[in-house]
C-alpha positions in Angstrom: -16.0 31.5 -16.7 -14.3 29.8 -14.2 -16.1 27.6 -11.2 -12.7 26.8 -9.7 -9.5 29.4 -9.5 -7.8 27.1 -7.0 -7.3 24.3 -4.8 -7.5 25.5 -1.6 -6.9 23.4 0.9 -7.0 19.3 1.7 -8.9 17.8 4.4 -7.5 14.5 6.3 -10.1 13.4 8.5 -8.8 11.4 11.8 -10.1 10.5 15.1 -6.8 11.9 16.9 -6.2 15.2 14.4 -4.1 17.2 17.0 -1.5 14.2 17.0 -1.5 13.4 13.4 -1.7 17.5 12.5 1.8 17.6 14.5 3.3 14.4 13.2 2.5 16.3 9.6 4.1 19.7 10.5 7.3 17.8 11.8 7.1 15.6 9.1 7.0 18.1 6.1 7.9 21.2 8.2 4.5 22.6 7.7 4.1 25.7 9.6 0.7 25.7 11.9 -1.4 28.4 10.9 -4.3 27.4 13.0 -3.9 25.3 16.2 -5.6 22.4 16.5 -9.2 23.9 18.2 -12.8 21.7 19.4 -15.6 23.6 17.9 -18.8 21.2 19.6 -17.9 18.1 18.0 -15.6 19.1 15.4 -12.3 19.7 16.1 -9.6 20.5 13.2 -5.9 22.1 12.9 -5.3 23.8 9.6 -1.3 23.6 8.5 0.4 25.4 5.6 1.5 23.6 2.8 3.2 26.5 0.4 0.4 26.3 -2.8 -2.8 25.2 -0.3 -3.4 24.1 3.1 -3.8 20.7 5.1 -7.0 20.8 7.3 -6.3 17.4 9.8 -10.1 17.5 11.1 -12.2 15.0 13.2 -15.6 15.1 12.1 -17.4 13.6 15.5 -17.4 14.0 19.1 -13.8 12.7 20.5 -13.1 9.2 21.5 -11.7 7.7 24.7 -9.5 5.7 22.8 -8.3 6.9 19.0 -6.8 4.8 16.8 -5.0 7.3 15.3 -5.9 5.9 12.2 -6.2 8.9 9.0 -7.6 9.5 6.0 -7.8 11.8 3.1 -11.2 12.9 3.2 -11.9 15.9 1.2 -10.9 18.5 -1.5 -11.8 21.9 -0.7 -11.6 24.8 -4.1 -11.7 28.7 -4.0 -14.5 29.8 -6.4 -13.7 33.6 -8.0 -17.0 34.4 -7.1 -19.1 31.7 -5.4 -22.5 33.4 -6.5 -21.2 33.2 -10.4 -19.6 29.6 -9.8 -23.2 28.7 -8.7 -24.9 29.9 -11.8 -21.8 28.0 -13.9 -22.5 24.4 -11.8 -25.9 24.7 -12.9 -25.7 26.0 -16.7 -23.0 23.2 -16.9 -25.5 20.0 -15.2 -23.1 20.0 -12.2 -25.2 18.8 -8.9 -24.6 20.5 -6.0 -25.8 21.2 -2.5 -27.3 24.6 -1.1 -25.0 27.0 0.2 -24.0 26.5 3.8 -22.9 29.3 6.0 -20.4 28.4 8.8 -19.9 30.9 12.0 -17.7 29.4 14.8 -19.3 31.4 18.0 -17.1 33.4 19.4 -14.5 34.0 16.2 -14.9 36.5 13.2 -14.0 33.9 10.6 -16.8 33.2 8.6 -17.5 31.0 5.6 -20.0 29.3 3.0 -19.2 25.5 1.8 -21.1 24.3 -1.4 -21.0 20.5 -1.7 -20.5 19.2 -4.8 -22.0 16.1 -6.1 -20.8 12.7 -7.7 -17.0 13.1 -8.0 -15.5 11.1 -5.8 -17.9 8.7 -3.6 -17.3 8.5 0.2 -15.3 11.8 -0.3 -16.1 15.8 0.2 -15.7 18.0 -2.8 -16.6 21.5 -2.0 -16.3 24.8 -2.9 -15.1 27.2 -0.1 -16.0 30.6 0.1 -14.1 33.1 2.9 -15.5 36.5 4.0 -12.5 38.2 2.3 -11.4 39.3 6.0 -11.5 36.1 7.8 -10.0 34.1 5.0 -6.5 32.1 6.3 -3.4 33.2 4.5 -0.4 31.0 3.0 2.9 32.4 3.8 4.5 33.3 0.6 7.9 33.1 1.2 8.9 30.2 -1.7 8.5 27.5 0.7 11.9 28.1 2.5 14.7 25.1 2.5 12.8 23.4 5.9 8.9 23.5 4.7 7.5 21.4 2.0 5.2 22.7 -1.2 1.8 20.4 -1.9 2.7 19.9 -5.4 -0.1 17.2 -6.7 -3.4 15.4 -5.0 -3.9 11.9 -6.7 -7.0 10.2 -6.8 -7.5 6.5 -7.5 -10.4 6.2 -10.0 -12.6 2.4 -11.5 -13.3 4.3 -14.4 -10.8 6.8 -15.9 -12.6 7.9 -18.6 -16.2 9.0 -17.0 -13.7 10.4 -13.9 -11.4 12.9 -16.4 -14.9 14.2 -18.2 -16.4 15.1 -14.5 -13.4 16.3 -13.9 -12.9 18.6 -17.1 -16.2 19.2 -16.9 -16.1 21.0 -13.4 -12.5 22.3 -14.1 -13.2 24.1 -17.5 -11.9 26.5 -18.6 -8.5 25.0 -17.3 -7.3 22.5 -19.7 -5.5 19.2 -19.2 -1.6 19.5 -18.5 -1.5 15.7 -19.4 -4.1 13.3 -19.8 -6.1 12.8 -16.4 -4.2 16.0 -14.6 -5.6 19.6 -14.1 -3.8 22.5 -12.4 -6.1 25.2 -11.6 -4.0 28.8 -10.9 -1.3 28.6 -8.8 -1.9 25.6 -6.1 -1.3 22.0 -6.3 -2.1 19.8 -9.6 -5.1 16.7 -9.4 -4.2 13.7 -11.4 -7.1 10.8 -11.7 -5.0 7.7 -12.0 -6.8 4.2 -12.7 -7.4 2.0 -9.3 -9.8 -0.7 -7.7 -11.6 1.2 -5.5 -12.5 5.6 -5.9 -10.7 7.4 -3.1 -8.2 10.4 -2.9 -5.2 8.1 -2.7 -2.3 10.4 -2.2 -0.3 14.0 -1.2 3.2 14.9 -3.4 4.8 17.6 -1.6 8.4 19.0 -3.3 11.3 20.6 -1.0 14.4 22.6 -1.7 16.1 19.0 -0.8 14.9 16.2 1.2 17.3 16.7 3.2 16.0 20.5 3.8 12.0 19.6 3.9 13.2 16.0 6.8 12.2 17.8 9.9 10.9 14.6 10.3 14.3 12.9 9.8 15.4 15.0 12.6 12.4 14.1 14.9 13.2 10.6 13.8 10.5 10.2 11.7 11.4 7.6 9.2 11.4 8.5 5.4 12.4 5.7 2.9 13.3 5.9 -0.7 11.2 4.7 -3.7 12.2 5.7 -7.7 12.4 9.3 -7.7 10.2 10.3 -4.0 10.8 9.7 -0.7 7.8 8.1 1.3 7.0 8.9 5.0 6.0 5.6 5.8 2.0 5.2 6.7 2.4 4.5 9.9 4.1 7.7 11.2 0.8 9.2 9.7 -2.2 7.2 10.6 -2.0 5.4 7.4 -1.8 8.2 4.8 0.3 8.0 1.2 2.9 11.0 1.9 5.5 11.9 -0.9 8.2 14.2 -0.9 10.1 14.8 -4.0 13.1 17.5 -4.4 12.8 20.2 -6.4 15.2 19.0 -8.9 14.1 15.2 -9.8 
């Protein structure tokens, strides 16, 4: 029994998400599938990244000033069936919050979050459940030669071994690809790497050709190169660790 059949979308919280959610889509040639949109005090803009989506979110009330300044915040999975998952989290000792119901008044999409504890600290890990009508669709068309694929989500860890059992242990029955990296169905892969401090670190995304997936080259963002991926540099995007990598390398 599965508690995860996908990664279905990343969150990047900001406090200016309808500047950094278009600096993404020119970046990465992400198509919109949801403008950005206030709901009270949240506000988010959902892009489509090929295997999952980007949700660029600001989790407060806007600010006269933003920094502009973004992070990645949160890992959002699609359960099969988010009753069953429930019953699997708790035969399996996994903590989690109650499930929370989320109506935007005014819109038909509808949607229950389920929090779930102790994986990544200062981060959200949740499950996401759509009313099968509401639910956003990806645009399966291969990713075309101008739109990026999220290929891997990489998260910095203290302690590598205790982070790949939580891991395993919420991913199960999906195995280990390599040591510390999980690909659940057909969305992007999570790798746990060793660092100093437990945070998602970085995004992967793979193009047809960098030269194919740089709408950002041609809106002048800059892209530099390092080993075998191309960086957007951190400031074009609030601070964030974006890689592209062609198709080929």
């Amino acid at each position: 029994m599965h508690v995860v059949r996908r990664i279905h979308r990343v969150v990047i919280e900001t406090d200016d998400p309808s500047a950094i959610g278009a600096a993404l889509s020119r970046a990465l040639g992400l198509r919109v599938v949801e403008p950005f949109r206030m709901y009270g005090t949240f506000a988010s803009m959902l892009l489509d990244a090929g295997t999952a989506f980007v949700e660029v979110a600001r989790l407060g009330p806007p600010v006269e000033r933003p920094t502009g300044r973004a992070r990645l915040f949160g890992i959002a999975f699609e359960p099969p069936s988010l009753d069953e998952a429930i019953r699997e989290l708790d035969a399996r000792g996994i903590a989690h919050g109650a499930p929370a119901h989320h109506p935007h008044a005014g819109e038909l999409r509808r949607w229950t979050n389920v929090l779930i504890d102790d994986m990544v600290p200062g981060a959200l890990i949740f499950l996401c459940d759509y009313a099968p009508a509401s639910a956003p669709r990806l645009l399966d068309d291969g990713g075309g030669r101008d739109r990026a694929r999220l290929d891997e989500i990489v998260i910095h860890v203290r302690d590598i071994e205790r982070a790949a059992a939580r891991w395993q242990r919420l991913l199960a029955p999906t195995e280990q690809r390599l040591p510390g990296e999980w690909r659940a169905g057909n969305g992007p892969s999570l790798r746990v790497i060793a660092g100093e401090s437990d945070s998602i670190a970085s995004l992967t995304f793979v193009a047809a050709s960098t030269t194919g997936a740089s709408a950002g080259r041609r809106e002048r963002t800059p892209v530099t190169d390092a080993a075998r991926d191309l960086i957007v540099p951190p400031a074009a995007l609030g601070g964030l660790e974006i890689r592209v990598r062609t198709a080929h390398s």
